[in-house]
C-alpha positions in Angstrom: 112.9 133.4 72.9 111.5 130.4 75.1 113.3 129.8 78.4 115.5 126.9 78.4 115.2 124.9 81.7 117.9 123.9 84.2 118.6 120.9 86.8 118.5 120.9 90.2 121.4 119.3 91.7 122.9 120.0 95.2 120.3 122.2 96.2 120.9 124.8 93.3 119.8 125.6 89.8 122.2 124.9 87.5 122.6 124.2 83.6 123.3 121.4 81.8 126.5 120.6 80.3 124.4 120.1 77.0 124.5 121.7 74.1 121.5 120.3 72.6 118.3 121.1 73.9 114.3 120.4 72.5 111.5 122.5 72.1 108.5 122.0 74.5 105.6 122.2 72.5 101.3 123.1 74.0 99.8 120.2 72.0 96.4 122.4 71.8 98.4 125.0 70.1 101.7 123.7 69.1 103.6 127.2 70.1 106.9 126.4 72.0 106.8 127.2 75.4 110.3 126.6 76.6 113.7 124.0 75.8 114.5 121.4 77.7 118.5 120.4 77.6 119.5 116.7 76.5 121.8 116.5 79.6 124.8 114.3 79.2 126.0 111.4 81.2 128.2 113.6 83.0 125.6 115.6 84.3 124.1 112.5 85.6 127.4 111.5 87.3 127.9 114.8 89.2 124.4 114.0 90.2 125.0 110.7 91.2 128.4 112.0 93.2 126.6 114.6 95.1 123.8 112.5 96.6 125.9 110.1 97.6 127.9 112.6 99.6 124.5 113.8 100.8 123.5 110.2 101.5 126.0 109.4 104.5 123.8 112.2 106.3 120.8 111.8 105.4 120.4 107.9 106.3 121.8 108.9 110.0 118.6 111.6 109.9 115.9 110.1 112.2 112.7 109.3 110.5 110.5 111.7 112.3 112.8 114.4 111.1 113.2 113.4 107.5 109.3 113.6 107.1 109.7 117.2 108.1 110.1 118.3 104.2 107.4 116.0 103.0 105.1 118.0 105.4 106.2 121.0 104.4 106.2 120.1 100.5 102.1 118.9 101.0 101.2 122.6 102.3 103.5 124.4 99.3 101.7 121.7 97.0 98.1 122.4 98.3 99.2 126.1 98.1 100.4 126.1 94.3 97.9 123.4 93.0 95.9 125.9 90.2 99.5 127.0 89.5 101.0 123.6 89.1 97.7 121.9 87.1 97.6 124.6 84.7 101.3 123.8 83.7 100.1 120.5 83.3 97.7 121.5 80.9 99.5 123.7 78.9 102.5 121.0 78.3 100.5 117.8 78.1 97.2 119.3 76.8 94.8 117.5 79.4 91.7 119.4 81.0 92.4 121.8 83.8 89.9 119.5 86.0 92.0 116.3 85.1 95.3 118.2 85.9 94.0 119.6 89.2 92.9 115.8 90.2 96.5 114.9 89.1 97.8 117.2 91.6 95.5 115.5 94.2 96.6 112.4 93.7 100.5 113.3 93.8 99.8 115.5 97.1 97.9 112.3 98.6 101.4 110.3 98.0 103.1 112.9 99.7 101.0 112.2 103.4 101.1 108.9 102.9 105.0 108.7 102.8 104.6 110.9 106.1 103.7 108.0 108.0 107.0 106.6 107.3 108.3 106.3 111.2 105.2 103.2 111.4 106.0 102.1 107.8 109.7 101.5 108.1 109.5 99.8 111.6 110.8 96.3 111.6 109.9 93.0 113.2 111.6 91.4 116.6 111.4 88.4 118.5 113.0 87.7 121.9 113.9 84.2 122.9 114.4 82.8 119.1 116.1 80.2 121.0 117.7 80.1 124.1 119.2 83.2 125.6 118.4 84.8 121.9 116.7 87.5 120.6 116.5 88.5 116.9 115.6 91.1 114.9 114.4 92.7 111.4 115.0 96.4 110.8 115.1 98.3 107.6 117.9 100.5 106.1 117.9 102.4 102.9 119.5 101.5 99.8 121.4 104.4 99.1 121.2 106.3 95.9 118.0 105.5 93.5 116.3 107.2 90.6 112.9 107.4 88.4 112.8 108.1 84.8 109.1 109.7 84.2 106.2 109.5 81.2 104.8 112.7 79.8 101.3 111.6 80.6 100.7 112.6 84.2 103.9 115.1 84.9 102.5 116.1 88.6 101.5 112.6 89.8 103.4 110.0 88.9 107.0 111.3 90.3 105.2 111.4 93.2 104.6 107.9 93.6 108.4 107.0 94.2 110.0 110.3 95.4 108.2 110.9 98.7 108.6 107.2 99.9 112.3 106.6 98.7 114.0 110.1 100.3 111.5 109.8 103.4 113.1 106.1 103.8 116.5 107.7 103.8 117.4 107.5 100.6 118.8 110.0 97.7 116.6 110.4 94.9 117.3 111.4 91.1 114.5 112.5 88.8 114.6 112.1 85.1 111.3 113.4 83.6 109.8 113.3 80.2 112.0 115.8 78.0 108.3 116.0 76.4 107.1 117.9 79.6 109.7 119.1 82.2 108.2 122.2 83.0 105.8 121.2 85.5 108.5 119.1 87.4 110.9 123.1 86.9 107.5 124.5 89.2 107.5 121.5 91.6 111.4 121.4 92.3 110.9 125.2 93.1 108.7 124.1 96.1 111.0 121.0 97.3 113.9 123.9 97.3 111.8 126.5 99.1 110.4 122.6 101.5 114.2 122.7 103.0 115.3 119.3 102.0 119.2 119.0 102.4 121.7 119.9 99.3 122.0 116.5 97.3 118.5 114.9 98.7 117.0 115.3 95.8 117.8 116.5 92.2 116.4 116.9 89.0 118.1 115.9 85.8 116.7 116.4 82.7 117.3 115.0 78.9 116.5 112.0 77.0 117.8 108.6 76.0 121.9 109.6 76.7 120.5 110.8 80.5 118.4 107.5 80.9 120.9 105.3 80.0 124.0 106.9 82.1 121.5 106.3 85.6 121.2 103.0 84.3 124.8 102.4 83.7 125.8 103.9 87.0 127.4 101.9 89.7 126.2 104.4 92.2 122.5 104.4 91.6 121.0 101.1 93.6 117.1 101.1 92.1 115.5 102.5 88.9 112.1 103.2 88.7 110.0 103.6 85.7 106.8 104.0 83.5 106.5 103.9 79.7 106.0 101.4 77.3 106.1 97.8 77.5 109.4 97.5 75.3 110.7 100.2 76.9 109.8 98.6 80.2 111.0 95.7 79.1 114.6 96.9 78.1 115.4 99.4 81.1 114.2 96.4 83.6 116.7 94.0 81.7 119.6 96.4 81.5 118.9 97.9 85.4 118.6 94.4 86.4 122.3 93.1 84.7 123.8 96.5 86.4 122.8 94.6 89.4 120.2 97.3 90.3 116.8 96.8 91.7 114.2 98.1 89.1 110.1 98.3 89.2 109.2 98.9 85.3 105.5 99.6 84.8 104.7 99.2 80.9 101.3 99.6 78.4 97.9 98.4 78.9 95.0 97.3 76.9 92.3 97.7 79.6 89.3 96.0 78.8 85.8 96.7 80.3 82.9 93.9 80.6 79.6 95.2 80.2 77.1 93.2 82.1 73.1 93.1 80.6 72.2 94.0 84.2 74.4 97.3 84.5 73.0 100.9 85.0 73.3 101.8 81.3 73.3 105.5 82.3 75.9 105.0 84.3 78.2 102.8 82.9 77.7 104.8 80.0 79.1 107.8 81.7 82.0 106.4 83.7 83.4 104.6 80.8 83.5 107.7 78.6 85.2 109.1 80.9 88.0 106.4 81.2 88.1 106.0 77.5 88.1 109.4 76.3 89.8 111.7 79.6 92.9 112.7 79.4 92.7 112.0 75.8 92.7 108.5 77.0 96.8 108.9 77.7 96.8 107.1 80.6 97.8 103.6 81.5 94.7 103.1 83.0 92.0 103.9 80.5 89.7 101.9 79.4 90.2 100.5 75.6 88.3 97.6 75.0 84.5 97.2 75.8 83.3 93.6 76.1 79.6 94.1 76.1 77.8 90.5 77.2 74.2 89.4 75.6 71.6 92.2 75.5 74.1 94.4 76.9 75.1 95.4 73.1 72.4 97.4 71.7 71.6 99.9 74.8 75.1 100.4 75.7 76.1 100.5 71.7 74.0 104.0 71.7 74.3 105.5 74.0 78.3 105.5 74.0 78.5 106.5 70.3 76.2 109.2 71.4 78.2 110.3 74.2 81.6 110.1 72.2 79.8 112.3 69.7 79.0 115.3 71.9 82.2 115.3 73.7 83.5 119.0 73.9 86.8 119.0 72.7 89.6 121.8 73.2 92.0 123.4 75.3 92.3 121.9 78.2 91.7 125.5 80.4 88.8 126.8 78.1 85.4 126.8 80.0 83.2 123.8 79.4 86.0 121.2 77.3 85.8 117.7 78.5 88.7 116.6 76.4 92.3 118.0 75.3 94.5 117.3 72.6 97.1 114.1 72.1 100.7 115.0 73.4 102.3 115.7 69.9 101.9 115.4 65.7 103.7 111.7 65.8 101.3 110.7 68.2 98.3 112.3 66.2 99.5 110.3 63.7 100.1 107.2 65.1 96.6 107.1 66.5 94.8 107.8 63.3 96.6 105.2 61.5 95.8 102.5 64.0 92.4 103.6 63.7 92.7 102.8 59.5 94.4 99.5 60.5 91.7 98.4 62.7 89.2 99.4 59.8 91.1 97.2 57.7 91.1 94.6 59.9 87.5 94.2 59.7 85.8 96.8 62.8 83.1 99.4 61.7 84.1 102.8 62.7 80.9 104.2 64.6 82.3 107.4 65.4 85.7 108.5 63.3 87.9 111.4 65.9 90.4 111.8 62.6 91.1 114.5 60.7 89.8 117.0 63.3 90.3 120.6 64.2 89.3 122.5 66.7 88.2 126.5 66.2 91.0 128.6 67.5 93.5 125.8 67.9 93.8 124.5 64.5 97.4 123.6 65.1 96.7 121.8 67.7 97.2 117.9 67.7 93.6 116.9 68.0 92.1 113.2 67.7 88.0 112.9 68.4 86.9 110.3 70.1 86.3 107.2 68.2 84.5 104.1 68.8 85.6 101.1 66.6 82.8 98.1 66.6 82.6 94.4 66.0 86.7 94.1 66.6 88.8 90.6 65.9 89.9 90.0 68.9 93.2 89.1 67.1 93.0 91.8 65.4 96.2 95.2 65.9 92.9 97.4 67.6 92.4 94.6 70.1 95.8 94.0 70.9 97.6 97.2 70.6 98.1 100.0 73.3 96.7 102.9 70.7 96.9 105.8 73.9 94.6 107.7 72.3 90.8 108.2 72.5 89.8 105.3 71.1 87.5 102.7 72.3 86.9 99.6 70.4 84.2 97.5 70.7 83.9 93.5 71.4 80.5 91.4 72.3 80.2 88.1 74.1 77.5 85.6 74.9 78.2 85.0 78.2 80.6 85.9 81.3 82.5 83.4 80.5 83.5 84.3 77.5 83.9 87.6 78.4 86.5 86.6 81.2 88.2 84.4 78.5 88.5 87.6 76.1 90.1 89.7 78.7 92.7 86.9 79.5 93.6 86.2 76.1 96.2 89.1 76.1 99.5 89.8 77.4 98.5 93.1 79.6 97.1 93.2 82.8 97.0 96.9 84.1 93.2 96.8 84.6 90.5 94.4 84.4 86.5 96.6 85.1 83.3 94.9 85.2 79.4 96.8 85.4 77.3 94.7 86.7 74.5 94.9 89.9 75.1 91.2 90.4 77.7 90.3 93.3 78.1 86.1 92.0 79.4 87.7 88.4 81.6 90.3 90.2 83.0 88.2 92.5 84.0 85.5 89.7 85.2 88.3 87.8 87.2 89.6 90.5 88.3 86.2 91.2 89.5 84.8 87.8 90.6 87.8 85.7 94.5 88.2 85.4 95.4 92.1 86.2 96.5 93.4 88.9 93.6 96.7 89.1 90.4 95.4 89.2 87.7 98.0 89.2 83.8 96.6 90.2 81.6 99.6 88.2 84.6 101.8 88.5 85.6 102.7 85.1 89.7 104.4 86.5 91.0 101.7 89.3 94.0 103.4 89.9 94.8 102.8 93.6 94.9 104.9 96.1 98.2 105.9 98.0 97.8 103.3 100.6 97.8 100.8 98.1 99.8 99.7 95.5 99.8 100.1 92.0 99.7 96.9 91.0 100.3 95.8 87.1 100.5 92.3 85.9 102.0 90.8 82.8 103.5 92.7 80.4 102.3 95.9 81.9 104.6 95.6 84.8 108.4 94.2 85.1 109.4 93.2 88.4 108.7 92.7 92.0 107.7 95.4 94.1 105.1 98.5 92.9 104.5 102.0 93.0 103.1 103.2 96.3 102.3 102.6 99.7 104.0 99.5 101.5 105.7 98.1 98.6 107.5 101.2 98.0 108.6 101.0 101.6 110.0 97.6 100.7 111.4 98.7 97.1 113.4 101.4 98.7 114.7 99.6 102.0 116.9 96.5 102.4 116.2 94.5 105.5 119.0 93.5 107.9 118.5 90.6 110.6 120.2 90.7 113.7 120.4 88.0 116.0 122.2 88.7 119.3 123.0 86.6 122.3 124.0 88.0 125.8 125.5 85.6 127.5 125.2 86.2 131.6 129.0 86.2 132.4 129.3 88.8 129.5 126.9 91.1 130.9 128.6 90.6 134.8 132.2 92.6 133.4 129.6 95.5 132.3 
């Protein structure tokens, strides 16, 4: 029997109150490998209870000494990494190199939310006026929470967590009931990092769990990444609870192909943004706009690459590509691959129907290249998150900037190119808020932010760095005279 997992609420391991529970299913095998409980809103509510108790300490904490943890929690991190990565795998079927660069990325958050005493630290100004100084600090909001995707388990908790406890507040996490073991092995290492009881917890479930954190009066900020309507509905109910929210949705990245790019290379980096991590990620690359003579060259030598792409397990020796998350998204995938062959693309190199040797449960979809798509067409405009790239082809730049700003996304916007004037006016006039310059992935690093536009992102403040500061802090002004017969009775 497959281990059902618990919470982590004040500072112990506990069991939901739930009675129902869901398998967690290896997508490259499809065997269960442990049940996650659907906790109930009143597991959520002894959550909420308990870090606000915790709160009225922890926000009296210095700075330099709530960063204590965080250090700790980057050594027990670097220390577990294989451990942790090949978790990752086994729940959410990526390759063991992709999970173990997952785990960089999340540890990379951790440090940078170290150098929280410098990134909290207000603003001041003596003599506003006469005989007045005044002054900006920053205070934390209290209670906040992040509801996780299943995509990158190990990162992307990390990009709120570190930043809002180290800025004084209590955090909640709600991860994807698809893949909560990974975040069981990483709340191990926050217990054994010595945060205080009620700092932060773990809750896990699904949609009753989501909406009790955003019903709760308690909870002042809700962070999240998933869909665009999904995005779309938590940032409109968080934001009518009077809560601050930061909703990061879908993406339909597109990638201009210049005639002047290193073929070779381009070739390479964009298989690997199309196709890695089963291209599950908000920041693959889905649409390439090849420009002029570009077409031919780069046309095949990417259908040869997709062809030879070593599918499999994600730990197996030598596999450059895992499985899709689960048999609904199998499915989902190979039937927007039919409607985009309906819609009037040639498929070039077809991922469906596929098994792998050893794994023929597993959920597997090939990599597939889709050519001469509408651009109105579902392939062109849908987030498939799957390994699919489809192909587009434009005469000039400037019709390749128009394609990639007729569309509501704006995750990522790449261009290949050894001409600075192009990238510069692509840089310039494209609408997304990740802009990679032959960079096939531009996911920020953790001193920047991670910064969506459109329907890709809903609200003010993103992920990461300096705008997490300001997500999870409320500024205070203070403006304070001292009059010179005051100070003479003192």
């Amino acid at each position: 029997m497959s281990e059902r997992l618990q919470n982590f609420i004040d500072g112990a391991w506990r069991h939901s109150t739930a009675e129902q529970a869901l398998s967690v299913i290896n997508p490259a095998s499809a065997q269960v490998i442990a049940e996650v409980p659907l906790s109930t809103a009143g597991d959520v509510n002894q959550a909420v209870e308990i870090a606000a108790r915790a709160f009225v300490e922890w926000r009296r904490t210095p700075v330099v000494e709530r960063v204590q943890p965080l250090f700790r929690l980057k050594a027990l991190l670097e220390q577990h990494r294989d451990d942790l990565a090949l978790s990752i795998t086994d729940e959410c079927g990526k390759t063991l190199a992709e999970s173990k660069g997952e785990m960089q990325r999340a540890i990379e958050n951790v440090e940078t939310a170290c150098g929280m005493p410098t990134m909290m630290q207000g603003t001041n100004s003596e003599d506003i006026a006469a005989g007045i100084d005044e002054h900006m600090i920053r205070q934390p909001l209290g209670v906040v929470a992040a509801v996780t995707p299943f995509n990158f388990p190990g990162m992307i908790p990390f990009w709120f967590m570190p930043y809002a406890v180290a800025a004084g507040n209590c955090f909640l996490l709600k991860p994807s009931e698809r893949v909560p073991v990974t975040s069981q092995k990483v709340f191990h290492l926050i217990q054994a990092a010595g945060f205080p009881p009620g700092v932060v917890q773990l809750v896990n479930g699904g949609r009753d769990a989501v909406n009790a954190i955003l019903d709760h009066p308690g909870i002042r900020a809700v962070s999240f990444v998933g869909s665009t309507n999904t995005a779309r509905t938590i940032y409109s109910r968080a934001a009518a609870n009077g809560k601050r929210a930061q909703c990061q949705g879908g993406a339909k990245n597109p990638v201009v192909v210049m005639p002047d790019a290193d073929m070779e290379m381009t070739t390479r980096i964009l298989a690997d943004s199309a196709f890695g991590c089963a291209g599950q990620r908000c920041l693959a690359a889905s649409v390439a706009i090849t420009v002029g003579d570009a077409r031919p060259g780069f046309t095949e030598q990417i259908v040869s690459t997709a062809a030879h792409r070593k599918v499999g397990y994600g730990a197996a020796p030598g596999i450059e590509m895992g499985p899709v998350i689960s048999a609904e998204s199998k499915a989902r995938i190979e039937g927007l691959i039919a409607r985009g062959e309906s819609d009037g693309a040639r498929v070039l190199v077809d991922g469906r129907g596929s098994r792998v040797a050893g794994y023929e449960d597993g959920y597997f979809v090939l990599p597939t290249i889709l050519d001469d798509v509408p651009p109105d067409a579902e392939a062109a405009r849908t987030e498939i998150f799957g390994p699919v790239l489809s192909l587009m082809h434009a005469h000039s730049i400037e019709e390749a900037i128009a394609l990639v700003n007729g569309r509501s996304y704006g995750n990522m916007a790449c261009i290949f190119t050894t001409d600075g004037a192009n990238a510069r006016r692509f840089r310039y006039e494209v609408n997304a808020g990740n802009v990679g310059i032959n960079v096939g992935v531009a996911a920020p690093m953790s001193t920047f932010p991670f910064s969506g536009w459109g329907d890709s992102f809903f609200g003010d403040l993103h992920a990461q760095a300096h705008h997490a500061v300001e997500f999870y802090t409320q500024t205070k002004v203070v403006v304070e005279r001292w009059p010179r017969e005051w100070s003479r009775k003192f």
